[in-house]
Backbone bond lengths (Angstrom), bond angles and torsions (degrees), N, CA, C in turn:
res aa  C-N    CA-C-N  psi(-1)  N-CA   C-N-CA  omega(-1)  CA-C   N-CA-C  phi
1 X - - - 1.461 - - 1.530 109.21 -
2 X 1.278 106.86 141.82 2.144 122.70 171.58 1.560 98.50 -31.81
3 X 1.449 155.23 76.83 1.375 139.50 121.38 1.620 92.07 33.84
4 X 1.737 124.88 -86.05 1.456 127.81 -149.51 1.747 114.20 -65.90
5 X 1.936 102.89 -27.20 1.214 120.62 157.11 1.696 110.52 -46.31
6 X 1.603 104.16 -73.77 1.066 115.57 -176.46 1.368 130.36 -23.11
7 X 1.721 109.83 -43.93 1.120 116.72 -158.65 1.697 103.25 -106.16
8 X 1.501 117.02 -5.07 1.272 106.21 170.17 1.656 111.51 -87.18
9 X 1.296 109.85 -20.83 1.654 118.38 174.31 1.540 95.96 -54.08
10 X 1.209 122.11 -67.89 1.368 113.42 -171.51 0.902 106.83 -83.66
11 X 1.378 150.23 -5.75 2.085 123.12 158.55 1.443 100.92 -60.16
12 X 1.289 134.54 -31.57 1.094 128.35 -149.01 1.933 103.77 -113.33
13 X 0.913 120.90 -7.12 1.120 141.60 135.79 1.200 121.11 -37.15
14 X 1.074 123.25 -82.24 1.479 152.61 144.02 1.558 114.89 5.17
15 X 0.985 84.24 -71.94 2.000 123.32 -176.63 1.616 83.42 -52.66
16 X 1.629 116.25 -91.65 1.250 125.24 171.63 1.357 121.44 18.86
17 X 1.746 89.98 -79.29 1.686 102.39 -167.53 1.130 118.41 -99.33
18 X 1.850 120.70 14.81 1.425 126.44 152.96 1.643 99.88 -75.10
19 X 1.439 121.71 -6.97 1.410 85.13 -168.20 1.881 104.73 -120.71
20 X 1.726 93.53 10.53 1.561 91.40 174.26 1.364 95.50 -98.32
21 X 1.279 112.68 -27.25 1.708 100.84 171.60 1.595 113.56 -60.24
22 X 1.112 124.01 -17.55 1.547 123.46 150.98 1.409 136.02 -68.98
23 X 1.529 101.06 -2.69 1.383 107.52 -175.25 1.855 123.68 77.80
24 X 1.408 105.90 16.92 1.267 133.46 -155.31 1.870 106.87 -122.33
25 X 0.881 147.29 85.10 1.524 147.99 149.50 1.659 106.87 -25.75
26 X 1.455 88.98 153.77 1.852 90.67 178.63 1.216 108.42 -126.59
27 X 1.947 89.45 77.99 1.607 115.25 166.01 1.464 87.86 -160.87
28 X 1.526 103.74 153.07 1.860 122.57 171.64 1.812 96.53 -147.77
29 X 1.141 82.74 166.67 1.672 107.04 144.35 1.538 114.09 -98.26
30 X 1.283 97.98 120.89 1.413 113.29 166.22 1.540 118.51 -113.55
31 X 1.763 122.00 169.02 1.207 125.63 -127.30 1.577 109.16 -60.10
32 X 1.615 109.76 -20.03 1.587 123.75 -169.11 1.361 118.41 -126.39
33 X 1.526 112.53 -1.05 1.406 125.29 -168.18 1.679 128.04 -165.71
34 X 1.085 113.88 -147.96 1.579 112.02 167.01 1.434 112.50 -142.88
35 X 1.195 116.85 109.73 1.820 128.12 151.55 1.419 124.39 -57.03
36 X 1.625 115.47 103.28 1.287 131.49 142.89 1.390 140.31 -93.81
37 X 0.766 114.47 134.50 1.826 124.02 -178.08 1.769 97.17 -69.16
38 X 1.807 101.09 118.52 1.357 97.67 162.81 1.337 124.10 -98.73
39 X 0.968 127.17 170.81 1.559 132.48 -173.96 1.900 100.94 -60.61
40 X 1.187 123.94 141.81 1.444 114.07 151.57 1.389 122.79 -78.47
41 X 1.396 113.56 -50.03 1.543 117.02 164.58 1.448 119.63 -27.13
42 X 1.622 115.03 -70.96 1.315 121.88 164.63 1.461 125.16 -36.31
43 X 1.591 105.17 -56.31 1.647 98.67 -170.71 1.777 103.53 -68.69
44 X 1.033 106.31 -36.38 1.640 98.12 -163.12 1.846 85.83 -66.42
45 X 0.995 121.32 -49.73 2.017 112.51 -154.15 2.026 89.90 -66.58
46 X 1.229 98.39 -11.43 2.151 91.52 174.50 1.022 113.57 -77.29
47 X 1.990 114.54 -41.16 1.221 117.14 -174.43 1.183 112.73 -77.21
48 X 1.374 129.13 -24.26 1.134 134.96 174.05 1.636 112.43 -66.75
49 X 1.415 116.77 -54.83 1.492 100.64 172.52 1.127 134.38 -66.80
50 X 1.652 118.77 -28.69 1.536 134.96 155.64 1.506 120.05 -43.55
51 X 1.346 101.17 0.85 1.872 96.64 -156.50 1.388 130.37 34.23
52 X 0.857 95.06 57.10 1.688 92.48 -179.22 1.421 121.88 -59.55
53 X 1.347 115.85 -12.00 1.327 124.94 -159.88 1.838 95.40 -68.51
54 X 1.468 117.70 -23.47 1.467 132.48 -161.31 1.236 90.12 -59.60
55 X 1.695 128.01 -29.38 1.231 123.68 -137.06 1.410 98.93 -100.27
56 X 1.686 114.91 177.37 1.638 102.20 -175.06 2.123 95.65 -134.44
57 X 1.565 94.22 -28.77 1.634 100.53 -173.27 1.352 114.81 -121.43
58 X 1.058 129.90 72.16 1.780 133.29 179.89 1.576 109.31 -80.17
59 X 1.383 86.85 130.33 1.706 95.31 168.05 1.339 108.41 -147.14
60 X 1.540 105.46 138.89 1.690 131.29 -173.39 1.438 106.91 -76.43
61 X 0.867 112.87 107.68 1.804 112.51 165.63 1.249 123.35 -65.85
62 X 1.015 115.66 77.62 1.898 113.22 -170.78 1.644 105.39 86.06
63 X 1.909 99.48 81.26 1.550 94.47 -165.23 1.684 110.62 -94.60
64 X 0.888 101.13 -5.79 1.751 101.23 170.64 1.776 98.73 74.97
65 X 1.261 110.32 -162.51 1.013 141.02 161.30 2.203 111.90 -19.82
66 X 1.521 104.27 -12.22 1.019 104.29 -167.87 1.559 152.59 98.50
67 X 1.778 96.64 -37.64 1.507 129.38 174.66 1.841 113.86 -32.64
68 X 1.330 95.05 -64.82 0.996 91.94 -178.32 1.593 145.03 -56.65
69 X 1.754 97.61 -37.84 1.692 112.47 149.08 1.151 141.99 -54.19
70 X 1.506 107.17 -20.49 1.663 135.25 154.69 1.529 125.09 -33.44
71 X 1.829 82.19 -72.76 1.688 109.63 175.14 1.700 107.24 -59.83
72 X 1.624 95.41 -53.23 2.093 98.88 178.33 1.433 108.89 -36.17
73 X 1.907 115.25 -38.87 1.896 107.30 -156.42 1.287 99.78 -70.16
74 X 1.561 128.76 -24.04 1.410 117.25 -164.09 1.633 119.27 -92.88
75 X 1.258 96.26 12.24 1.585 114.87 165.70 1.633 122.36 -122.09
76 X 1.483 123.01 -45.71 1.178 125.70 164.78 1.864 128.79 -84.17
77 X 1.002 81.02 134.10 2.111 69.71 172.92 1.549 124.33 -55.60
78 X 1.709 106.90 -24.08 1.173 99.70 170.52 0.991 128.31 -131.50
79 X 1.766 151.84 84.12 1.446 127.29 -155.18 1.182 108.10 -93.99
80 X 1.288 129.76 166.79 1.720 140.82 179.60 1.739 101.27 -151.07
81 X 1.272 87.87 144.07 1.915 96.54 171.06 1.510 94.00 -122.67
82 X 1.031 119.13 171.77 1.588 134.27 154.02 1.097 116.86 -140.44
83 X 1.492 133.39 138.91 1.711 133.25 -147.54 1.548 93.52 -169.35
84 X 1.432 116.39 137.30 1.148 120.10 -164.11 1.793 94.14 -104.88
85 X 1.583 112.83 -49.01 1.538 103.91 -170.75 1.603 109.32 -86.05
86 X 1.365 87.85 134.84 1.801 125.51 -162.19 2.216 87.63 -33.51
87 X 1.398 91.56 -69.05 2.030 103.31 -161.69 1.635 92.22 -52.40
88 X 1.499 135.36 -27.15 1.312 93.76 -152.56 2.068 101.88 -101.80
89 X 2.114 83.66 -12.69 1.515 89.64 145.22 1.432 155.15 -63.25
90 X 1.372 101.29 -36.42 1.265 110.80 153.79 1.569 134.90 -48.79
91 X 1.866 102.38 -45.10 1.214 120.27 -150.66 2.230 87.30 -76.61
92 X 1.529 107.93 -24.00 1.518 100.02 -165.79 1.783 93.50 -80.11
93 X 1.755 115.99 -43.68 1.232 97.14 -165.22 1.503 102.19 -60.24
94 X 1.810 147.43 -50.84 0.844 152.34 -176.88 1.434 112.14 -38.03
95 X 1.505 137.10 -16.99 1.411 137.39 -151.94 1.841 83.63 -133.44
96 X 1.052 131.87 -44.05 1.660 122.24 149.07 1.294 114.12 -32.96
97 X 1.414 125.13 -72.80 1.207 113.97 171.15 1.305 134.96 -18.13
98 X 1.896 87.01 -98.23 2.036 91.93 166.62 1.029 127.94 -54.11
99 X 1.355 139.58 -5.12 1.995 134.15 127.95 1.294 117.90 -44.35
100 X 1.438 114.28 -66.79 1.290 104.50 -169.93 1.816 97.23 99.66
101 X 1.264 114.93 57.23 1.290 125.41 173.84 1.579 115.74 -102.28
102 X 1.439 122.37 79.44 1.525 126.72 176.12 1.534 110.40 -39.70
103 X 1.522 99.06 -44.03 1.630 107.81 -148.08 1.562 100.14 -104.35
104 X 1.702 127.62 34.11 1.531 120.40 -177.61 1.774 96.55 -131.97
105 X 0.797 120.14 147.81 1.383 130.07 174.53 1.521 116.02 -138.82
106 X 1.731 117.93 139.48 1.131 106.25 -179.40 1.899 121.79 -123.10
107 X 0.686 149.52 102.90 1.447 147.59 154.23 1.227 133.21 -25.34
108 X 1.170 132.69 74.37 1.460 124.11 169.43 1.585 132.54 -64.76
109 X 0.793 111.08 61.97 2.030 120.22 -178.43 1.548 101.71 -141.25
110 X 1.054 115.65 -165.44 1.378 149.99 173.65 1.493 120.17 -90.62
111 X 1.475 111.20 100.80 1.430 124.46 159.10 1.311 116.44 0.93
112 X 1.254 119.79 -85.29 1.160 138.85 164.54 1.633 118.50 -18.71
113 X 1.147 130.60 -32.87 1.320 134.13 173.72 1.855 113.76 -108.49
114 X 1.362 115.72 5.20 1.316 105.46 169.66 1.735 107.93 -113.43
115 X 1.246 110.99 154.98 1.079 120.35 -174.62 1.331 114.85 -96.04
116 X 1.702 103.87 128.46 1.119 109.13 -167.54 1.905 119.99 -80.99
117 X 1.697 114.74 -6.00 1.367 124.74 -138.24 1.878 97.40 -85.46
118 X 1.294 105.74 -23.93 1.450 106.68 174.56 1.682 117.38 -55.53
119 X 1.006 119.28 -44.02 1.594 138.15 178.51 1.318 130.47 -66.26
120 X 1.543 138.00 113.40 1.056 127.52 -159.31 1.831 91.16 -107.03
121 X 1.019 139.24 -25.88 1.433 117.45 152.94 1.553 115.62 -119.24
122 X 1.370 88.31 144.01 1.622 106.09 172.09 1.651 116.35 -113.33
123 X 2.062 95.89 151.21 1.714 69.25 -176.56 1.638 84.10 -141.95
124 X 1.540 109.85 149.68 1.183 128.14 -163.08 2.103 122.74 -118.24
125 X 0.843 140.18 120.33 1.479 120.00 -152.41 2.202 73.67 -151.24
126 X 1.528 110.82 61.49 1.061 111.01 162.39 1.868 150.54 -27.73
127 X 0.987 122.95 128.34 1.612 113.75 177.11 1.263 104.98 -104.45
128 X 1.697 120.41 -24.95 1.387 112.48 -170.53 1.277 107.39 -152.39
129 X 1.625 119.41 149.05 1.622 142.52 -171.69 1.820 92.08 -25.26
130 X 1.562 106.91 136.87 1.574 73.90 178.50 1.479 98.77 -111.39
131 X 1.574 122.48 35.12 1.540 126.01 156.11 1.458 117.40 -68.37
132 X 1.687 103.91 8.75 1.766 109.23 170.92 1.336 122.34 -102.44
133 X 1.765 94.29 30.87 1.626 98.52 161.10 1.631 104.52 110.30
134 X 1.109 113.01 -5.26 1.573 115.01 -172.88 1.879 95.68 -107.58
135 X 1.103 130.66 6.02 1.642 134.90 -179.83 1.508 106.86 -120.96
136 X 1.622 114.04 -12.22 1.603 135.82 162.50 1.222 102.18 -63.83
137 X 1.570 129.04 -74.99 0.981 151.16 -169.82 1.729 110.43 -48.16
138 X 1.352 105.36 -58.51 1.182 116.44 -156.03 1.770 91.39 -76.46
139 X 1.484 135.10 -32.07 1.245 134.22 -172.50 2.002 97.32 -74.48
140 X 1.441 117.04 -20.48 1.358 121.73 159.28 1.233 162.78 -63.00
141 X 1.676 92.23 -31.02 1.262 127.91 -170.84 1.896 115.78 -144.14
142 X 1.040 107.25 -2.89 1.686 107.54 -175.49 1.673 100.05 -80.55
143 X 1.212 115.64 124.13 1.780 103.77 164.50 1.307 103.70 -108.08
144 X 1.681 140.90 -11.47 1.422 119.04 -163.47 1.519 88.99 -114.14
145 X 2.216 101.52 -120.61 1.190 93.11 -176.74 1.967 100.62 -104.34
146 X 1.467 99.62 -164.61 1.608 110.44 156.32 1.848 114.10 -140.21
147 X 1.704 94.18 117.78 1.806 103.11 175.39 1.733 99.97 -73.49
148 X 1.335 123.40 115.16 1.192 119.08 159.00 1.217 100.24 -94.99
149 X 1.642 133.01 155.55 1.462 154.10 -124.39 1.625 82.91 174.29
150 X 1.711 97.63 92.13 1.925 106.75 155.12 1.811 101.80 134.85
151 X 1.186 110.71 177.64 0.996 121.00 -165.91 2.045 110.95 -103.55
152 X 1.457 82.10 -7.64 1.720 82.73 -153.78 1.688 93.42 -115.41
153 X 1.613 114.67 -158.98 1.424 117.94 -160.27 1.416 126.15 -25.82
154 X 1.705 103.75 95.11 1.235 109.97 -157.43 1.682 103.97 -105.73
155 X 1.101 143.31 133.74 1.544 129.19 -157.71 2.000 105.70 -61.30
156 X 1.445 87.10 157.62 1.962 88.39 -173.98 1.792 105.79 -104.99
157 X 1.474 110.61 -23.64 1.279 111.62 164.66 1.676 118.44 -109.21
158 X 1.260 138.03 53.19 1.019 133.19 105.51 1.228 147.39 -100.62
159 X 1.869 122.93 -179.23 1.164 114.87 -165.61 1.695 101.31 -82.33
160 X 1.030 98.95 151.45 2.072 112.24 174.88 1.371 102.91 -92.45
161 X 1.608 129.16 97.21 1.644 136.04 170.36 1.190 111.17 -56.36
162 X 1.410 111.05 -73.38 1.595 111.34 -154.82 1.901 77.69 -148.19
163 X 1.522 113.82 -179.16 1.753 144.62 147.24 1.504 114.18 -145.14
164 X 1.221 77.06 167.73 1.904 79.38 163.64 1.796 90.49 178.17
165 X 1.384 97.98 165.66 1.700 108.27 179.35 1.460 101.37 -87.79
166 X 1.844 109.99 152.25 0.977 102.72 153.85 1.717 115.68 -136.78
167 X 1.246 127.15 112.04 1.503 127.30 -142.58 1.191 113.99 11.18
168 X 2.075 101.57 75.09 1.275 105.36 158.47 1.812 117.95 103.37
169 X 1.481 101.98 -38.20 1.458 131.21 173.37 1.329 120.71 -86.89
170 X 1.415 115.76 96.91 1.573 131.13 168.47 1.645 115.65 -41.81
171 X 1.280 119.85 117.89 1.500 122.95 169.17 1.977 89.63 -141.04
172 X 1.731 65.52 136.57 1.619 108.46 -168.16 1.669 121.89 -112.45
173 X 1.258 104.90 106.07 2.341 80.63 -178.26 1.639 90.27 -99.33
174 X 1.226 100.78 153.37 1.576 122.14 177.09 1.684 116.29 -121.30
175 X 0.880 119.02 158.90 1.745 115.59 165.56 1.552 115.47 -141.38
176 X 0.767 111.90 -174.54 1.843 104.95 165.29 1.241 118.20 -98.90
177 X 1.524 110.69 147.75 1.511 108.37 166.89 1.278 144.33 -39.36
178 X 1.007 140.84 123.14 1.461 114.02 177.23 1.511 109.49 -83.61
179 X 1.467 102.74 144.94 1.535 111.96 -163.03 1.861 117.55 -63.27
């Protein structure tokens, strides 16, 4: 296994069980949505079957905690998250750091105001229908693909690439129609 893999499983690990030792799970509601902790195992064996490595500009749609942009740097040249609540922003630039991630960058604002058109994959691990303006956007601004990560609000106007399971967990790439 990736050593750089290795070592984000356990920072984030780490993180984890500082915060059940608080009596605290590592999931909230945050200001526009809900934060869950995804698997590392999982995301890396998605990115790995997705090839992501093809890719050059990944960005997290609502990256939480960060994790996942972590796993993205060691396949893309460039990863990016964007995360609207302040702690779980903090918590990714802070876990950039103690990695030592040149090639990850993070955004603290609202989805909704960054542009998605620089990025040739996007990756999505939804809380809500995304006919609430985030499947508007994305039919606006997406030029490559999109990894959806879950079983549920899956977009109704894009194209369906490829799936496959990953223990159990549906990942989906999408593209846009051609007109």
């Amino acid at each position: 296994m990736d050593k750089a893999f290795a070592r984000i499983r356990e920072e984030y690990e780490n993180f984890y069980k500082s915060l059940m030792k608080k009596g605290r799970l590592p999931m909230r509601s945050t200001e526009k949505g809900f934060w869950n902790a995804s698997s590392s195992d999982e995301v890396y064996e998605a990115f790995r079957k997705a090839k992501l490595h093809r890719f050059k500009n990944f960005l997290d749609i609502g990256s939480g905690d960060g994790k996942v942009v972590l796993i993205a740097a060691l396949f893309c040249k460039n990863a990016e998250g964007i995360e609207i609540d302040d702690l779980l922003h903090s918590k990714a630039v802070e876990m950039q750091a103690k990695l030592g991630f040149g090639n990850a960058a993070f955004h603290n604002k609202d989805f909704f105001e960054h542009d998605f058109s620089k990025y040739d994959v996007l990756f999505l691990a939804p809380d809500a229908p995304l006919d609430r303006g985030l499947e508007n956007k994305l039919l606006r601004e997406m030029k490559g693909k999109l990894i959806h990560y879950g079983h549920h609000f899956h977009p109704k106007n894009l194209k369906k690439d490829d799936s496959f399971l990953v223990n159990g967990n549906l990942v989906t790439s999408y593209s846009r129609q051609k007109p």
